[in-house]
C-alpha positions in Angstrom: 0.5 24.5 5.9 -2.1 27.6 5.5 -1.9 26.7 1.7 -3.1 23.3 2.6 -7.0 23.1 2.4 -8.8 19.6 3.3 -12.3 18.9 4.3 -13.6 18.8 8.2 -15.9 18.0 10.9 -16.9 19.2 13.8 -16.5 16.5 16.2 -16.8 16.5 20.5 -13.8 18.1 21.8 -13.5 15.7 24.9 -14.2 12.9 23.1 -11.5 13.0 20.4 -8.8 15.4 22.3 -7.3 11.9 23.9 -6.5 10.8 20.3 -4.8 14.0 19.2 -3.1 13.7 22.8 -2.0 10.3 22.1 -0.3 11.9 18.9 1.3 14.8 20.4 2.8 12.8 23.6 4.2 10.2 21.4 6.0 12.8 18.8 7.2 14.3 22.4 8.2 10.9 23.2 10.8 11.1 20.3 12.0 14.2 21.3 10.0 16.3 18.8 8.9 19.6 19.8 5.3 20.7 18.7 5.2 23.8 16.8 1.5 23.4 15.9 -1.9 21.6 16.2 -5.4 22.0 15.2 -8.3 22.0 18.0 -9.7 18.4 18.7 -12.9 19.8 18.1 -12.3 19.2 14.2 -11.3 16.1 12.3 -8.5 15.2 11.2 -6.4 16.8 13.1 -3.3 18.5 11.7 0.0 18.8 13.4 3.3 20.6 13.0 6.6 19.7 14.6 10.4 19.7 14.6 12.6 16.5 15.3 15.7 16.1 17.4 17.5 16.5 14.6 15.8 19.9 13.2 13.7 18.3 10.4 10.4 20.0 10.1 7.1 18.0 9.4 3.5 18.2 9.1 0.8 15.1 9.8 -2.9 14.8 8.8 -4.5 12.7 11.1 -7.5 10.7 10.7 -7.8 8.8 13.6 -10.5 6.7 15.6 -11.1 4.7 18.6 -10.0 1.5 18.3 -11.2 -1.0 21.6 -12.1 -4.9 22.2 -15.8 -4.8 23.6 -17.8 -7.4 23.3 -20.1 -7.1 20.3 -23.2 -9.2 19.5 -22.7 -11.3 16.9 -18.7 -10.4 16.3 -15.8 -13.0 17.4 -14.2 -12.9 20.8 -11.0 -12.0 19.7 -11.5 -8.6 17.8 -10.5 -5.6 17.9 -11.8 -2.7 15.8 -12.1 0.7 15.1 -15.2 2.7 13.6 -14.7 4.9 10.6 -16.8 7.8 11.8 -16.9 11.4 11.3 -20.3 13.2 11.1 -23.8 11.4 11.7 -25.0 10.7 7.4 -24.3 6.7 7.6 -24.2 6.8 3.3 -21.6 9.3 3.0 -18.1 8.2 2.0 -14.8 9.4 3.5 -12.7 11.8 1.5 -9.0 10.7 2.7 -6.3 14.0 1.6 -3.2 14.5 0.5 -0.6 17.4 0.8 0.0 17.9 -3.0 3.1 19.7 -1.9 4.1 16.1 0.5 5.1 18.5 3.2 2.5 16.9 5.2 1.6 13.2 5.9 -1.2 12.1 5.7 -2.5 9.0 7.9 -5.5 6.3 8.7 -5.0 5.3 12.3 -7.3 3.7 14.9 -6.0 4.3 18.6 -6.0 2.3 21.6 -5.5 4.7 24.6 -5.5 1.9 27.3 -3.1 -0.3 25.4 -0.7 2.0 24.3 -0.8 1.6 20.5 -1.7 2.6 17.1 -2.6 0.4 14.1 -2.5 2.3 11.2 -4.0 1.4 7.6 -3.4 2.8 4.0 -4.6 5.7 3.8 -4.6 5.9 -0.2 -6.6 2.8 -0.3 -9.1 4.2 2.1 -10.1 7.0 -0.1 -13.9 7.0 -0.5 -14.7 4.6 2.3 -17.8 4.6 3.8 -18.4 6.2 6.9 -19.9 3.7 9.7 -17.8 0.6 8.5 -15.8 -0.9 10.8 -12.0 -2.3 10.4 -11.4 -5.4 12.3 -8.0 -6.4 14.3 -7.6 -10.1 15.7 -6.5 -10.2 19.0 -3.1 -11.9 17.6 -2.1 -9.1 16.2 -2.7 -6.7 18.8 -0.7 -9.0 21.3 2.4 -9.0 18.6 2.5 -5.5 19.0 2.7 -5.0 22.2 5.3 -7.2 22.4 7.2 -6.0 19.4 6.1 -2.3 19.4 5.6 -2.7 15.6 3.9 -5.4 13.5 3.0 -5.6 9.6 0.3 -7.9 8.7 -2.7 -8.9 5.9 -5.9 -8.1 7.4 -8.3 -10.7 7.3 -11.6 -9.5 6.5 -15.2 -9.8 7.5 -16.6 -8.4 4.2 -16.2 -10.3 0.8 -13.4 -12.1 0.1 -12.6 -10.4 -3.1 -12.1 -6.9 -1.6 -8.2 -5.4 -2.1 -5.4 -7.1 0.0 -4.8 -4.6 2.8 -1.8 -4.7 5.3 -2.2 -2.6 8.6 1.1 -1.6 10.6 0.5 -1.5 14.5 2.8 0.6 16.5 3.0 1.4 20.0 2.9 5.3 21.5 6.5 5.9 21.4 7.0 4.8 18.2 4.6 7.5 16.3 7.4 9.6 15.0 9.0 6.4 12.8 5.0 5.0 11.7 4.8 9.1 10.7 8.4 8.5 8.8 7.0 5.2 7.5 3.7 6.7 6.0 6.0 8.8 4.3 7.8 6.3 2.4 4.7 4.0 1.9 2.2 6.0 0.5 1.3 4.7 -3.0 2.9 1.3 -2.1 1.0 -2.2 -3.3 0.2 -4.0 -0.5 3.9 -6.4 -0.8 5.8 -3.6 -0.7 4.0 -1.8 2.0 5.0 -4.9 4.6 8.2 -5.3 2.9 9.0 -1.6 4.0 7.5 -2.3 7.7 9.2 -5.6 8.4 12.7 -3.8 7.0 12.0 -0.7 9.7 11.3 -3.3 12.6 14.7 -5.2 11.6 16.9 -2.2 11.6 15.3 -0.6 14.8 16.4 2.6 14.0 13.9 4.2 11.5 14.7 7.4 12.1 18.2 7.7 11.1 18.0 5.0 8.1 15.2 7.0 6.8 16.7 10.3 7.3 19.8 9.0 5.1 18.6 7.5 2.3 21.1 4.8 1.4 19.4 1.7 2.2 16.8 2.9 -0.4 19.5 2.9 -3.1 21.3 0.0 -2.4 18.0 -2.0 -1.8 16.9 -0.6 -5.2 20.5 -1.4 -7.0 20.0 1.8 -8.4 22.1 5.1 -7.8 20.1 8.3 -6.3 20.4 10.0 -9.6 18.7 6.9 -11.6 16.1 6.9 -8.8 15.1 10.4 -8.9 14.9 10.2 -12.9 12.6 7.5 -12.8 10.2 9.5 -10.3 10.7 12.8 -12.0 9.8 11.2 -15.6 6.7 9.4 -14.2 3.5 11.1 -15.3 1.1 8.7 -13.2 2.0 10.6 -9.6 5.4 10.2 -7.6 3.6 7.7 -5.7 4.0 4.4 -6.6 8.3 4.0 -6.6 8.6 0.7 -6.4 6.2 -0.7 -8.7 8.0 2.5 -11.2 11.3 0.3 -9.7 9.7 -3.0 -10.5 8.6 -2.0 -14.1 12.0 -0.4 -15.1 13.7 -3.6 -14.1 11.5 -5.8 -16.0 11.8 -4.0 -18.8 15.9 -3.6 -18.4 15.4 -7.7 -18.6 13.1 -7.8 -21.2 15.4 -5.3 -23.8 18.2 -7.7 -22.8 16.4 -11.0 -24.3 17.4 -12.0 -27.9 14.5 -12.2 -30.5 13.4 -8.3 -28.3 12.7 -5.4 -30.2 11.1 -2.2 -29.8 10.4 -2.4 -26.0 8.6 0.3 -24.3 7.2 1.1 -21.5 3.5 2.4 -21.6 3.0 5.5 -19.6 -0.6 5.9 -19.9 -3.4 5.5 -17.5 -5.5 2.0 -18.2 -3.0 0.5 -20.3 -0.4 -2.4 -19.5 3.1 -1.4 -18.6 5.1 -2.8 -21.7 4.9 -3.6 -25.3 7.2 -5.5 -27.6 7.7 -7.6 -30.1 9.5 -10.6 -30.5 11.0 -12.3 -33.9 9.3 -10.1 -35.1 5.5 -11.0 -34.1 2.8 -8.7 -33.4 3.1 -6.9 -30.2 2.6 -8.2 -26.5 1.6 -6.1 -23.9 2.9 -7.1 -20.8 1.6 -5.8 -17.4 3.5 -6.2 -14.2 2.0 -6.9 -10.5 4.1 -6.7 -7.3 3.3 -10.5 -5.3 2.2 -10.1 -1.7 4.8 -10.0 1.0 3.2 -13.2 2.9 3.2 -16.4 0.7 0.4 -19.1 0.8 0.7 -21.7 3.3 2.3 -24.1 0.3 5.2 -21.5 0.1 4.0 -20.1 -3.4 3.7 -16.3 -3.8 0.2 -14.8 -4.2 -1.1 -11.8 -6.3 -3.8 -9.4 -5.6 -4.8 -9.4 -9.2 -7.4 -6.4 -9.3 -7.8 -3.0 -9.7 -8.2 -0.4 -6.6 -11.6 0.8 -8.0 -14.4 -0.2 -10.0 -17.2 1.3 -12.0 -20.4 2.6 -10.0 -22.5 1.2 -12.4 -20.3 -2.1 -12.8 -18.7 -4.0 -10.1 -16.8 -6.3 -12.4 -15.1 -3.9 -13.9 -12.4 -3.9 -11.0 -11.0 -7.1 -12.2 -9.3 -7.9 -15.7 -10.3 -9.3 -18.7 -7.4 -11.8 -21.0 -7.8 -9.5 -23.7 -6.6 -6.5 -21.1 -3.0 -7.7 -22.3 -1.0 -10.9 -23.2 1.4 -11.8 -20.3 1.1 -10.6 -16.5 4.9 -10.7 -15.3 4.8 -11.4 -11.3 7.5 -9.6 -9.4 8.5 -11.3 -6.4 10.5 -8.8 -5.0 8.2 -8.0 -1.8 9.3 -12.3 -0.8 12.8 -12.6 -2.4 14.1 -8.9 -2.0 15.3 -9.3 -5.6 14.2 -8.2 -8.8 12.9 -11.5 -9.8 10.1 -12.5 -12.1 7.5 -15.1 -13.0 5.2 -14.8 -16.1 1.9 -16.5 -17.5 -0.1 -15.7 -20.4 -3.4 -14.3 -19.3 -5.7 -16.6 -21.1 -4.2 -19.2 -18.8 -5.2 -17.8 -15.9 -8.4 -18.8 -13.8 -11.6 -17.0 -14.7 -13.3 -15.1 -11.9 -16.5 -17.6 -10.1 -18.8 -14.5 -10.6 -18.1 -11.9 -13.5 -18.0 -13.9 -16.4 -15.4 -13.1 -18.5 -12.9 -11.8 -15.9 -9.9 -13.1 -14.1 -9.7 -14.3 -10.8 -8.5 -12.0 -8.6 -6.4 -14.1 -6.2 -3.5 -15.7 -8.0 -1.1 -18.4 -6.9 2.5 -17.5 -8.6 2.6 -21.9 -9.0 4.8 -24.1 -11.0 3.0 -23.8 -14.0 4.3 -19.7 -14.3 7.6 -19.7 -16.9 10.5 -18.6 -15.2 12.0 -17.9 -18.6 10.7 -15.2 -20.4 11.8 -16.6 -23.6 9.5 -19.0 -23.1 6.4 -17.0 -22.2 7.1 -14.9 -25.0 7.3 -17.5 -27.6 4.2 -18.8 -26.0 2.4 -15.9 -26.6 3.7 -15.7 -29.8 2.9 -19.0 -30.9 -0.9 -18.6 -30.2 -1.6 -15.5 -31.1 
């Protein structure tokens, strides 16, 4: 923990000790004991502290005030917490991360009259600005309460082609298993991310499903061993499991296909995720997206198609170009919960209605995507 340097600010001690309280007595709540915390008159907090069951864990906490007041101008039926440390409204938000993964790190706003906490992803928070504010319909708020967790998209009041974010709301006496569930999710697309929450809020017991492992595996089809060689052998962070999961099946498919040779996965940053050829053609780079977890109102699966981040000095450059690769391979596993796959050559997707030359960044997975990859490959083939 004393190894464990992160930046801070001085913040008002009785103004932010009720959300470090509303930590602390809902870890207690679990039957945690607190072996350490950091004064409330520095953000994020950090906390230490044991489980029922003897596991020891740290959390890094940034965390707001989340409320419904009216606001000029803003709908009714909104909640939202400010992203505010410090008073320099153009600075951005450095969000941290244990290197060691001792500690947790989270992005929480708190309602201390309601009772909960709505947490979003902290990786994809990274560099915010400071003085935005992240908006919560009253819906949502209302589901969990009655629930005392709920996974959902955010809708948001900034441009529609900002990243897909889903937010988990929990209420106080479930801290301990959103803590446990941070755990888990960091690095998670958006799909999986609410896959993972909606699976905690069926089994009801986080706590002891997490603490064993199995239902990983067995969701996965993979044994422990395979799992731990795919994360061990992954030079682009231990982050991201499932989309390491999501890849490695694809290309377990895609080396089973006659006319497939010399398949590969591409473990370099910026580049797609597999190459290969086929009857012996030039190669075809293949990239693989996880699908959203919540389908379009016609039933069909949706992809975020863009990158996390883009160029300071060129905003298009978050989304792709058709010459980027040949075939984007949809994994629907975040809908299905099975390692199934649609694909479409690239030049046949919709060009973005601003950057020209780019691809539209919100894909529907539609009828016109091959379900065969023999066919997408030889489509790709054909006209190259």
């Amino acid at each position: 923990m004393a190894a464990f340097e992160y930046s801070k600010w001085s913040v008002q001690r009785s103004k932010k000790a009720p959300l470090l309280d509303f930590i602390i007595d809902g870890l207690k709540a679990s039957g945690c004991t607190i072996l350490w915390a950091s004064e409330p008159s520095h953000a994020p907090f950090l906390v230490s502290f044991e489980t029922a069951f003897g596991e020891r864990h740290g959390v890094l906490i940034y965390a707001f005030f989340a409320n419904s007041k009216l606001t000029a101008n803003r709908p009714a039926d909104e909640h939202r917490f400010q992203i505010k440390y410090g008073s320099d409204t153009k600075a951005s938000l450095p969000v941290e991360f244990d290197p060691s993964q001792l500690v947790t790190t989270v992005f929480v706003g708190i309602d201390t009259e309601r009772g909960i906490m709505v947490g979003a992803d902290p990786v994809l928070h990274d560099g915010t600005k400071m003085f935005i504010s992240l908006e919560i319909k009253r819906k949502e708020v209302d589901t969990v309460l009655l629930n005392g967790w709920h996974a959902w998209e955010r809708e948001s009041s900034r441009r529609v082609e900002e990243p897909v974010e889903v937010l988990v709301g929990v209420k106080q006496e479930r801290v301990l298993d959103f803590i446990r569930f941070e755990r888990l999710a960091v690095g998670l697309d958006a799909g999986h991310r609410q896959l993972l929450a909606e699976q905690l809020l069926r089994r009801q017991q986080p706590s002891v499903a997490l603490s064993t492992g199995h239902a990983l595996t067995s969701e996965l089809r993979l044994s422990e061993g395979a799992i731990l060689d795919l994360i061990q052998n992954a030079k682009r962070l231990k982050m991201a499991v499932r989309g390491w999961v999501a890849e490695h099946h694809l290309e377990s498919l895609l080396q089973g296909l006659p006319g497939v040779t010399e398949c590969r996965r591409l473990d370099e940053e910026g580049r797609p995720d597999i190459e290969l050829r086929f009857n012996g053609a030039r190669p075809i780079l293949i990239e693989c997206k996880n699908v959203l977890r919540q389908p379009a109102a016609d039933g069909t699966a949706r992809v975020d198609f863009q990158r996390t981040r883009a160029s300071k000095s060129d905003p298009c450059s978050r989304y792709y170009q058709p010459g980027d690769f040949n075939v984007l391979a949809a994994c629907l596993h975040a809908v299905t919960e099975n390692w199934d796959y649609r694909f479409i050559l690239t030049r046949s997707l919709p060009q973005h209605h601003t950057c020209c030359g780019r691809i539209q960044s919100s894909l529907r997975v539609s009828a016109d995507w091959y379900s065969d990859p023999i066919q997408a490959l030889a489509a790709a083939t054909a006209n190259a």
